[in-house]
C-alpha positions, 0 to 999 in steps of 0.5 A: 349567335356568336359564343366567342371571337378569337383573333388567330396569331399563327397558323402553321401545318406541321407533321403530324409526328413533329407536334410538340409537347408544348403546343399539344398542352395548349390545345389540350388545356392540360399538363399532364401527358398532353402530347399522349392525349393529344396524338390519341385523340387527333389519330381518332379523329384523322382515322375516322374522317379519312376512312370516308376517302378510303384513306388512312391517317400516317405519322408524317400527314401535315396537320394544321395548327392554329395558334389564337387569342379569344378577345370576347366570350357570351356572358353566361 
């Protein structure tokens, strides 16, 4: 059952070491130290995900961004 329909506005991929702090403060719904929180907790991420492949995450990997609006939410 649907919680939420969003409407995308913007997808970019951008290296992982290029994420701003103002998109990182978005994505992590703090002000402060987001870009800090945001890189630890991506990097965790990445690693774990990637160490499947055999693979490891580096600073310059292309990561995808999306930018949305939430146009509806449930009623709780």
């Amino acid at each position: 059952k649907a919680q939420a329909i969003i409407d995308i506005k913007k997808v970019d991929t951008i290296p992982f070491n290029k994420i701003s702090k103002a998109y990182a403060q978005i994505d992590m719904g703090t002000s402060i130290e987001p870009l800090k929180k945001w890189k630890k907790a991506h990097w965790e991420f990445f690693a774990t995900a990637m160490k499947q492949s055999g693979k490891k995450p580096t600073e310059d990997m292309l990561v995808v961004c999306e930018t949305f609006e939430t146009i509806w939410t449930k009623k709780l």
